[in-house]
C-alpha positions as a LaTeX table, in Angstrom:
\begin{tabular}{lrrr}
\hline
Residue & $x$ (\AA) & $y$ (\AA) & $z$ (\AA) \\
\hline
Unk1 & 31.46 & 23.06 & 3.72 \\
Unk2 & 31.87 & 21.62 & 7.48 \\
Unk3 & 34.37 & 22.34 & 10.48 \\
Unk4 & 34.46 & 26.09 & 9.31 \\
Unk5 & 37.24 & 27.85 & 10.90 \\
Unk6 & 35.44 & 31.05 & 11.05 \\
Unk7 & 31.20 & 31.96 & 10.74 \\
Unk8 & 30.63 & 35.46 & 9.27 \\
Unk9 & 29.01 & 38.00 & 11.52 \\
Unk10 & 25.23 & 38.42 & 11.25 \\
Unk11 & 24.19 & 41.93 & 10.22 \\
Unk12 & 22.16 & 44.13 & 12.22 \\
Unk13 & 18.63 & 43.05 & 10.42 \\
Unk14 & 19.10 & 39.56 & 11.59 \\
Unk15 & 18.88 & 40.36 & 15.16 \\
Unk16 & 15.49 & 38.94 & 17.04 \\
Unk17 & 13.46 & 39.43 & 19.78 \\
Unk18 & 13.48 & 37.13 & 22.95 \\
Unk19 & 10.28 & 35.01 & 23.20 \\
Unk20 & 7.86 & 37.06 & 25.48 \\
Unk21 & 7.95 & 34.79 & 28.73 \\
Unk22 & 4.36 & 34.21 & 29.99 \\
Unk23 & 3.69 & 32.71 & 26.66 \\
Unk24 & 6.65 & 30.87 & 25.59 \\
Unk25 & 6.15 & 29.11 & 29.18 \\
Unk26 & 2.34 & 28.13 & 28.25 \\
Unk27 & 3.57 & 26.97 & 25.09 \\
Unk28 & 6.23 & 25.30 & 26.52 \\
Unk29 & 4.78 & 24.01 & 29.38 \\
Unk30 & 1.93 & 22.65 & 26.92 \\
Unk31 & 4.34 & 20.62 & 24.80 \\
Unk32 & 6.62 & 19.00 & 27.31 \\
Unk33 & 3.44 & 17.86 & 28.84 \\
Unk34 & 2.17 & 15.92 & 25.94 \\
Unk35 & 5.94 & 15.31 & 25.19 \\
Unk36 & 5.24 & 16.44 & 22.02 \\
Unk37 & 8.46 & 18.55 & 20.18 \\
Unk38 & 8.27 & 21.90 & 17.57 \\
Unk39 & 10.06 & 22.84 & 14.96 \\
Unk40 & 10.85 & 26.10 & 17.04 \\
Unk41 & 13.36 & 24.76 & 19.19 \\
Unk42 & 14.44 & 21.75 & 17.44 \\
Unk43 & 15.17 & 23.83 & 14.14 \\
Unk44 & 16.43 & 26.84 & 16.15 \\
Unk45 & 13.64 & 29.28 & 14.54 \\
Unk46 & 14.48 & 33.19 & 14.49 \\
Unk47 & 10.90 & 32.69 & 14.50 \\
Unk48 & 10.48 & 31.24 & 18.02 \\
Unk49 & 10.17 & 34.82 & 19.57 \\
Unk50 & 7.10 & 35.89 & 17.56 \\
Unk51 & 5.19 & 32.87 & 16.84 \\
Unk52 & 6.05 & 31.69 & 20.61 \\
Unk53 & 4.91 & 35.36 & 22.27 \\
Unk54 & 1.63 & 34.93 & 20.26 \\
Unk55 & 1.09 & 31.78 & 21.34 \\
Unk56 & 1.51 & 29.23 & 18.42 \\
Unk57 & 4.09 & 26.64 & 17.24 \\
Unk58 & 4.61 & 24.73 & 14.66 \\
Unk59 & 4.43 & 21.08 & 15.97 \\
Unk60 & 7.01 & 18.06 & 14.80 \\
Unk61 & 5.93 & 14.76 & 14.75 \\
Unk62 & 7.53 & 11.47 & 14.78 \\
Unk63 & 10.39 & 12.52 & 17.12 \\
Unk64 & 12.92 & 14.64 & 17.17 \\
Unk65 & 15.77 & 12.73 & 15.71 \\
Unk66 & 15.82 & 12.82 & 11.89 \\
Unk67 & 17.36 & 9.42 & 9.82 \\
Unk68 & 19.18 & 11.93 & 7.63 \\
Unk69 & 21.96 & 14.38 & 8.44 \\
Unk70 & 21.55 & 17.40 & 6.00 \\
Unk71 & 24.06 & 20.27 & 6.18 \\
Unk72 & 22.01 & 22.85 & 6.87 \\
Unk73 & 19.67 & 21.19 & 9.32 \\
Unk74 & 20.16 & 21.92 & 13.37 \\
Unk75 & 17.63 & 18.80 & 13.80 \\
Unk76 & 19.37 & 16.46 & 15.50 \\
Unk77 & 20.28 & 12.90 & 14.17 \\
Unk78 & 21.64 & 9.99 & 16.06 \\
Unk79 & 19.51 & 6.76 & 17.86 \\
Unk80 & 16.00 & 6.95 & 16.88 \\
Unk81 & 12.85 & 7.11 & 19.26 \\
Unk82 & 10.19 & 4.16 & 19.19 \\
Unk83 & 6.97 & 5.80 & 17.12 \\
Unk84 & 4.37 & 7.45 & 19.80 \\
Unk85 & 0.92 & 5.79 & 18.28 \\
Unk86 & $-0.56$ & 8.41 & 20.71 \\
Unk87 & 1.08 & 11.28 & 19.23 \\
Unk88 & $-1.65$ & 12.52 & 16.33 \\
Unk89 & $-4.16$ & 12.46 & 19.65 \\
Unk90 & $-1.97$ & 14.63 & 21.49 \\
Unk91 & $-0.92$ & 16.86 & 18.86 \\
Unk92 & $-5.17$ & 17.60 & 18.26 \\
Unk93 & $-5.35$ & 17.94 & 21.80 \\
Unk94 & $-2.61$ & 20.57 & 22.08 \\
Unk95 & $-3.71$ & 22.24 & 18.90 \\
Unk96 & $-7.33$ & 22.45 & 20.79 \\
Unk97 & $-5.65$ & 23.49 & 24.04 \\
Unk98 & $-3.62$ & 26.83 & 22.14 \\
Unk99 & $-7.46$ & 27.19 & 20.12 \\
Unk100 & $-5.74$ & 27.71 & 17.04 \\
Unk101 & $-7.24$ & 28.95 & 13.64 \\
Unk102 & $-4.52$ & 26.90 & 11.61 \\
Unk103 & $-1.60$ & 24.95 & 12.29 \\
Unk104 & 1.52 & 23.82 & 11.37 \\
Unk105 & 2.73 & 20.31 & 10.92 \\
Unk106 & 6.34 & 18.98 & 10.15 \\
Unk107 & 8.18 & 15.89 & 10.74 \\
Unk108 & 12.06 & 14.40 & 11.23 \\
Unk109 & 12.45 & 12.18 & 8.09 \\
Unk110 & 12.55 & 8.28 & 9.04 \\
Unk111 & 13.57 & 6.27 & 6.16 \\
Unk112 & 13.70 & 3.67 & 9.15 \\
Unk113 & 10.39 & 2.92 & 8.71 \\
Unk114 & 8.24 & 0.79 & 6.22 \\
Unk115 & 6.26 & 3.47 & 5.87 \\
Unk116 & 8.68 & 6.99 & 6.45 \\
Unk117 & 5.93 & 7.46 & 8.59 \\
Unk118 & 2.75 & 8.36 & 6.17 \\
Unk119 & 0.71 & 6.09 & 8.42 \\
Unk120 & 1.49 & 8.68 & 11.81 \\
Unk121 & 0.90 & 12.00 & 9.36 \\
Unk122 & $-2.39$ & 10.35 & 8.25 \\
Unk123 & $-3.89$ & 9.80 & 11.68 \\
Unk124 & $-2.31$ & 13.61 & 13.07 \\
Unk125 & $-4.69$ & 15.02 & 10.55 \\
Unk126 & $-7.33$ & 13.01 & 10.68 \\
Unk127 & $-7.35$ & 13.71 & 14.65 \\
Unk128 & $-6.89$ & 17.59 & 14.19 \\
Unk129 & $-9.86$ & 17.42 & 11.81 \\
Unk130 & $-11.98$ & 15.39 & 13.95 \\
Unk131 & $-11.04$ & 17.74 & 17.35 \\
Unk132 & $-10.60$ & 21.07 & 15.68 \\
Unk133 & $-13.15$ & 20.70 & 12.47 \\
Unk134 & $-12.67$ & 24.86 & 12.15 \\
Unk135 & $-8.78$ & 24.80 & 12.33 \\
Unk136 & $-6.97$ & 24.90 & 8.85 \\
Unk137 & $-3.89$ & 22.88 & 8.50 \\
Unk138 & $-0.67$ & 22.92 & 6.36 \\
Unk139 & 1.84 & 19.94 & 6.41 \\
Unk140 & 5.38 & 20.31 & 5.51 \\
Unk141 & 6.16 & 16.91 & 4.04 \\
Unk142 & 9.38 & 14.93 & 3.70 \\
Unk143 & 10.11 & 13.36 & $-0.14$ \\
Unk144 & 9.14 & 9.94 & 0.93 \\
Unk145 & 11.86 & 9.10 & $-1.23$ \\
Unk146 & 9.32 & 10.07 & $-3.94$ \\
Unk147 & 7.11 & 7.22 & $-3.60$ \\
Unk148 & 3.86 & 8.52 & $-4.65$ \\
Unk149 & 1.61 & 5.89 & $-2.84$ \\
Unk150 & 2.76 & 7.79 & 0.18 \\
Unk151 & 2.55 & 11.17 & $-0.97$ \\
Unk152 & $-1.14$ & 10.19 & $-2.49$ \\
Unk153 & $-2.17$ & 8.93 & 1.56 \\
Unk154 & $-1.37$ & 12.79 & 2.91 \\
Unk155 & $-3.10$ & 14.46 & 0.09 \\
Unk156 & $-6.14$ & 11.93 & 0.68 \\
Unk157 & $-6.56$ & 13.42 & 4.23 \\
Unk158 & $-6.90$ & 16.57 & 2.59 \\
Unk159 & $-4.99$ & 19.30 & 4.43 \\
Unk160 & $-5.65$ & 22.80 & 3.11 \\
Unk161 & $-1.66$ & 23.60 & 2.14 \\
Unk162 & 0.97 & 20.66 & 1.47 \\
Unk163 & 4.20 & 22.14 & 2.05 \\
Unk164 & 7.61 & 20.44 & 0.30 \\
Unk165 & 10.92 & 22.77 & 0.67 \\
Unk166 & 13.71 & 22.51 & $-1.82$ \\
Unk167 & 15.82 & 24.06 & 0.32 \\
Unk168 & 18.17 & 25.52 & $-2.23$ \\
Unk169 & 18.82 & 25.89 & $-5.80$ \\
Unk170 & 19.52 & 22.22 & $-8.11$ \\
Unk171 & 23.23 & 22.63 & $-8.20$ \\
Unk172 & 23.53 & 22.78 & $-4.58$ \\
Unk173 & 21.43 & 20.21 & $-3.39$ \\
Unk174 & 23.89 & 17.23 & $-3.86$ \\
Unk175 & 25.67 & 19.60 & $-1.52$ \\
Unk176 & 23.63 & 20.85 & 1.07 \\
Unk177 & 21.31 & 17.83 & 1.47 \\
Unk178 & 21.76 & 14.54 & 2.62 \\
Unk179 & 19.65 & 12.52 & 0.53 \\
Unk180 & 16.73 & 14.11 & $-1.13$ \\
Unk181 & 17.15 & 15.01 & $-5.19$ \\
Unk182 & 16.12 & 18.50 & $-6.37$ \\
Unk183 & 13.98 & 16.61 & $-9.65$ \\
Unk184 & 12.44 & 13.75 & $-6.43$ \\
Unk185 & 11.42 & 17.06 & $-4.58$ \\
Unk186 & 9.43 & 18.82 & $-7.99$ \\
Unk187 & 7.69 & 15.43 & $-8.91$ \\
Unk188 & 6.20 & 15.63 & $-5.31$ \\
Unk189 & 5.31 & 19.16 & $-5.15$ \\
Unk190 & 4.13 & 18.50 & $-8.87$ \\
Unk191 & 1.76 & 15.71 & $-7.28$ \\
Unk192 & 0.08 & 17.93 & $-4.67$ \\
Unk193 & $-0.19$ & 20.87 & $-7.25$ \\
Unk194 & $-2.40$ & 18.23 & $-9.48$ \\
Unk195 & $-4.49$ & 17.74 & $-6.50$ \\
Unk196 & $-6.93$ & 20.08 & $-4.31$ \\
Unk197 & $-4.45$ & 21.03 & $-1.56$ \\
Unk198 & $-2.27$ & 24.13 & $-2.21$ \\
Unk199 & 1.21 & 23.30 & $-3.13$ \\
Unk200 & 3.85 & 25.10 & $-1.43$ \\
Unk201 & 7.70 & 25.20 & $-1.44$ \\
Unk202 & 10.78 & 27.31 & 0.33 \\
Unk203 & 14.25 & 27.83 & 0.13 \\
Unk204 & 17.32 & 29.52 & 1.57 \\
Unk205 & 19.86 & 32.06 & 0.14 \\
Unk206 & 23.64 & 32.98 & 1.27 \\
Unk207 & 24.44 & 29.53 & 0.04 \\
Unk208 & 26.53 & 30.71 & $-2.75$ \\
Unk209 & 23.50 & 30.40 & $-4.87$ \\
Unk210 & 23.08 & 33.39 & $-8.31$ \\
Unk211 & 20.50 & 35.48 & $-8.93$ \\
Unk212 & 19.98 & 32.89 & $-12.11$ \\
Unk213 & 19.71 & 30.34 & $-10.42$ \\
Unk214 & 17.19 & 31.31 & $-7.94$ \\
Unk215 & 15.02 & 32.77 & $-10.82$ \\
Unk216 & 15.26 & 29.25 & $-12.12$ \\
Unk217 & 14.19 & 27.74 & $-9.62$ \\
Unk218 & 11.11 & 29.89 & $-9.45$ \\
Unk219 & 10.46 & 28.85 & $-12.92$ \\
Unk220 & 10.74 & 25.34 & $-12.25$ \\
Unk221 & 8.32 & 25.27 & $-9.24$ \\
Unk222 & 5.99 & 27.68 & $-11.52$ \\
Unk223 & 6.23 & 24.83 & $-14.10$ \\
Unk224 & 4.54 & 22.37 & $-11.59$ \\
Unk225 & 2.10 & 24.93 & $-10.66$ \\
Unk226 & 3.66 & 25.74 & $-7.33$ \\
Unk227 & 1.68 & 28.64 & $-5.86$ \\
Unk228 & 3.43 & 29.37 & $-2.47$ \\
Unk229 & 6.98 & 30.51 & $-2.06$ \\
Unk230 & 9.02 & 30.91 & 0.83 \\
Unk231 & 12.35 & 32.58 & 0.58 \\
Unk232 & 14.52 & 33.24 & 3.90 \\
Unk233 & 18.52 & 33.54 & 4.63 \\
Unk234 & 20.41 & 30.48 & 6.07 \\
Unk235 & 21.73 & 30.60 & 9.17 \\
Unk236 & 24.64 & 28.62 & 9.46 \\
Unk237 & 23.32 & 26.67 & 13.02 \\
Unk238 & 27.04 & 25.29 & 14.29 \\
Unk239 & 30.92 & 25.51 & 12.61 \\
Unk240 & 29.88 & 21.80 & 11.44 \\
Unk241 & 27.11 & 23.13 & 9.39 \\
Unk242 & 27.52 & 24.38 & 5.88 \\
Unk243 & 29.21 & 28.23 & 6.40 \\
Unk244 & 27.23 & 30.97 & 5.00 \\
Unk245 & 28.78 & 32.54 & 2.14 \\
Unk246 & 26.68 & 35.43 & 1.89 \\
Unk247 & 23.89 & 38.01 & 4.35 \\
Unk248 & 21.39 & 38.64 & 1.45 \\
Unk249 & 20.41 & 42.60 & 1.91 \\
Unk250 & 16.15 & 42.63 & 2.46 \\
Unk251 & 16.30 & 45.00 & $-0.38$ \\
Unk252 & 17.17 & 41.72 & $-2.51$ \\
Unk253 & 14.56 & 39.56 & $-0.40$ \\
Unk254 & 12.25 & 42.23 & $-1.69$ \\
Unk255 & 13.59 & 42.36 & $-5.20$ \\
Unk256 & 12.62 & 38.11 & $-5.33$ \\
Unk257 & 9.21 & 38.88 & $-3.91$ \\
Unk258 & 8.66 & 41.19 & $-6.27$ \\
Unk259 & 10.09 & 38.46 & $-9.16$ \\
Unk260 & 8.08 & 36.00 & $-8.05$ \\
Unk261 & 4.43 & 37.89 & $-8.04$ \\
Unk262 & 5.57 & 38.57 & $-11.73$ \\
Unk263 & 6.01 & 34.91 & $-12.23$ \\
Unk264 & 2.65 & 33.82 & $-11.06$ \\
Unk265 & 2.73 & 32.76 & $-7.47$ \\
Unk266 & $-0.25$ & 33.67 & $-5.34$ \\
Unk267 & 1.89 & 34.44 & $-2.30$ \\
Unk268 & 6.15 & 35.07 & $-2.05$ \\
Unk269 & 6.99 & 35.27 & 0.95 \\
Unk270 & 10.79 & 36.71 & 0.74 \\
Unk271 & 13.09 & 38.34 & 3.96 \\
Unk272 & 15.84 & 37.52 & 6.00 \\
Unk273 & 13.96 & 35.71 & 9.06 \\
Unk274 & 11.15 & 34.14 & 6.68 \\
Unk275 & 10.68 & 30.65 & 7.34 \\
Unk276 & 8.41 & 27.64 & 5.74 \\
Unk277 & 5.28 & 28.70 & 8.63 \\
Unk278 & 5.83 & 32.54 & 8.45 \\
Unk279 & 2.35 & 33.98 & 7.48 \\
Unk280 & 1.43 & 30.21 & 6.97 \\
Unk281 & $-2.34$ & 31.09 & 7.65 \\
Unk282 & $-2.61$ & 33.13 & 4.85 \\
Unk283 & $-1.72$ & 30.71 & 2.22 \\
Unk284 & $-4.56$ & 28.54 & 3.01 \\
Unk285 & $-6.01$ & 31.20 & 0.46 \\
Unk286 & $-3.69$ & 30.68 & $-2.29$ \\
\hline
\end{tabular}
């Protein structure tokens, strides 16, 4: 659990490259301008080297100070920020400014508001539509505390892929996160499976999570009709995080991909550095 006396030693296939610097500076530069934040930085992506050096991010919304304190998460919680009514303009503006193809949208949770925010992630895709009407989108969606009036306003705006992570397997969860129930987080990806957006999901390994338990998992998001899969390793972000109990080999991460294909997803994505946006373009497809 926390205050770890001791983080194991990353393996050599975990190492990344460094962000190449003319484009992690436009990138950057463009953010901080808009004061906008990204899931890059704020989550500590082994991601932010590629995605940054090709010039994309995945943006956050609603802050960067999440209302819940999950022990995997490096996104910070503590006093919340007012809510930017400005923000879903800037974030189309941005997404114009990088001319992107698709893009990536995630939030903090904010159980502080009325509304956990469905109101701001309506608007941010309305305003991408409306600036970028050739740009695909995915959103990677809090539970909403499973309130399907609010899960029902996202899927109205109609973003190509609706992304909810379970993070881990069910007998972990109590564990690992804060608030959110494994069964909460398959009604919601079972309500944007029943609609026209794809349905998409991701979790971690080196949890202390079994090979059974993983392949149950699969077949509960199969159940729901869950056709995108993202399967990465944990990284264990301080001592106060949750440790990491295992480095899963990429010959296993390849194993689960292979697993998953059998099961019926359209797409597994499944290796150490994978996270929820890796590839994320492609799944517009599934």
């Amino acid at each position: 659990m926390s205050n770890n006396t001791s983080i194991l030693r990353k393996p050599e296939w975990l190492k990344v490259k460094l962000p190449k610097v003319n484009a992690h500076k436009h990138v950057n530069g463009l953010v901080l301008s808009n004061n906008l934040h990204t899931i890059c930085e704020s989550g500590n992506c082994p991601n932010a080297g590629d995605c940054w050096g090709r010039g994309t991010a995945t943006f956050m919304i609603l802050g960067d100070v999440c209302t819940r304190s999950c022990k995997f998460c490096n996104v910070k919680t503590g006093k919340l920020l007012l809510v930017d009514n400005n923000e879903p303009t800037k974030v189309a503006e941005s997404v114009k400014s990088l001319n992107l193809k698709h893009c990536v949208i995630t939030s903090v949770d904010r159980d502080d508001l009325f509304d956990g925010g469905a109101s701001i992630w309506v608007k941010t895709i309305q305003e991408i539509k409306k600036l970028n009407p050739n740009t695909t989108i995915e959103v990677l969606i809090p539970d909403f505390d499973g309130d399907k009036k609010l899960i029902q306003q996202i899927i109205d705006a109609k973003p190509e892929v609706i992304s909810h992570n379970l993070e881990t397997v069910e007998r972990l969860t109590p564990e690992v996160r804060s608030r959110a129930k494994y069964n909460t987080s398959l009604k919601v990806l079972e309500q944007i499976a029943n609609s026209e957006s794809v349905a998409k999901s991701g979790i971690m390994l080196g949890l202390s999570e079994t090979l059974e338990e993983v392949l149950q998992c699969m077949d509960d998001l199969r159940k729901i009709k869950c056709k995108v899969l993202t399967i990465g390793q944990y990284l264990q972000p301080t001592r106060q995080h949750h440790k990491v109990h295992a480095y899963i080999h990429p010959d296993e991460f390849k194993d689960y991909e292979t697993i998953g294909l059998k099961k019926g997803f359209s797409f597994v994505e499944s290796s150490p550095l994978v996270r929820s946006s890796y590839k994320a373009d492609l799944h517009v497809n599934a």
